[in-house]
N, C-alpha and C positions, 0 to 999 in steps of 0.2 A: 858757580852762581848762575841763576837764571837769567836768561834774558827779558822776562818781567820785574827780577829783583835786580840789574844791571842798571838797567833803564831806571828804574825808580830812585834806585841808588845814586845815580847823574844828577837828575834832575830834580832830589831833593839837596845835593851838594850846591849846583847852580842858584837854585833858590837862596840861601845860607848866602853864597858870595855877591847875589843881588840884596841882601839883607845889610849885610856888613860896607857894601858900597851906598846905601843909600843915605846912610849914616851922615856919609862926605856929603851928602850932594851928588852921587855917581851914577849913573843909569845905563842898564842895558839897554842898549837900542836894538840890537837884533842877537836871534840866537838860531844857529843852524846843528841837528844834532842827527846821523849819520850810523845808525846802529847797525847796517848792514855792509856798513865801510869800518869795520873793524873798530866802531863805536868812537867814529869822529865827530868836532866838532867844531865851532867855528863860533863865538861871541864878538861882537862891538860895544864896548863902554867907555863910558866919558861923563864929560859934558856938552855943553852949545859949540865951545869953538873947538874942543880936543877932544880927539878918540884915540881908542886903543883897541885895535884887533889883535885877539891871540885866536892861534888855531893851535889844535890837538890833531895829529896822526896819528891813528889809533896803531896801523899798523905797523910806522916805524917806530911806535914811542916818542914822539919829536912834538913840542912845545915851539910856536914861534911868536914872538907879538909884533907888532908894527904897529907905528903911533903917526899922529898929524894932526893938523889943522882939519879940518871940518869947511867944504866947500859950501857953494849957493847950492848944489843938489841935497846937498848933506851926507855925501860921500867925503871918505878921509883923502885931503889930498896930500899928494907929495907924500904920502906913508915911506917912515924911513924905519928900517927893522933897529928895535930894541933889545930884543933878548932872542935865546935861542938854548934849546935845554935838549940834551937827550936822555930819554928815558928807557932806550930800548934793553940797557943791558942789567935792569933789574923789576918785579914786579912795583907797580908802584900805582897807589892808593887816591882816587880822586883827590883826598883832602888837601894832599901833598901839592898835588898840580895846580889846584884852584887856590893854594894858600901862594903859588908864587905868581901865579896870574891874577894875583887880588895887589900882593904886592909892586906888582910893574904897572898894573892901570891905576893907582894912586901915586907911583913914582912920577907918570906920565902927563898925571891931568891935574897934579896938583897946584898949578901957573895958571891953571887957564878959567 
């Protein structure tokens, strides 16, 4: 795949799971995407008082999220890790990542 059709490929997936979160109430607050780090990346969503940051290691295949409260800066405080996935020992398909990264920030922000 190309690195035009890679990239596009992400970022029409990302889209899709800010679709399907908005639904809830859920918003991406930030999104960091790292195509020359082995096509990493780094999301925040939630709501006002609860986030959930998942990153993506492109190159170890590693899924992490960490969740929390939402400080006065509106940084996640006290972030305590919630999941943690390896994907390095098979190829695996955005859909796959962001269908479980979609499932843990609704696991996380559904109280708040």
């Amino acid at each position: 795949m190309s690195d035009a059709a890679y990239s596009l490929a992400l970022l029409n997936a990302i889209a899709g799971l800010a679709t399907r979160l908005s639904v809830d109430g859920v918003a991406i607050y930030r999104l960091r995407y790292d195509y020359p780090a082995f096509g990493s990346w780094e999301l925040v969503a939630g709501r006002r008082k609860a986030r959930v940051r998942i990153t993506w290691d492109g190159q170890d295949g590693h899924l992490r999220a960490e969740a929390g409260s939402v400080d006065a800066a509106g940084a996640i405080a006290a972030a305590r890790p919630v999941a943690d996935r390896d994907y390095s020992r098979r190829r695996t398909e955005h859909a796959e990542i962001l269908n479980f990264a979609y499932a843990t920030i609704r696991q996380h922000t559904a109280a708040a």
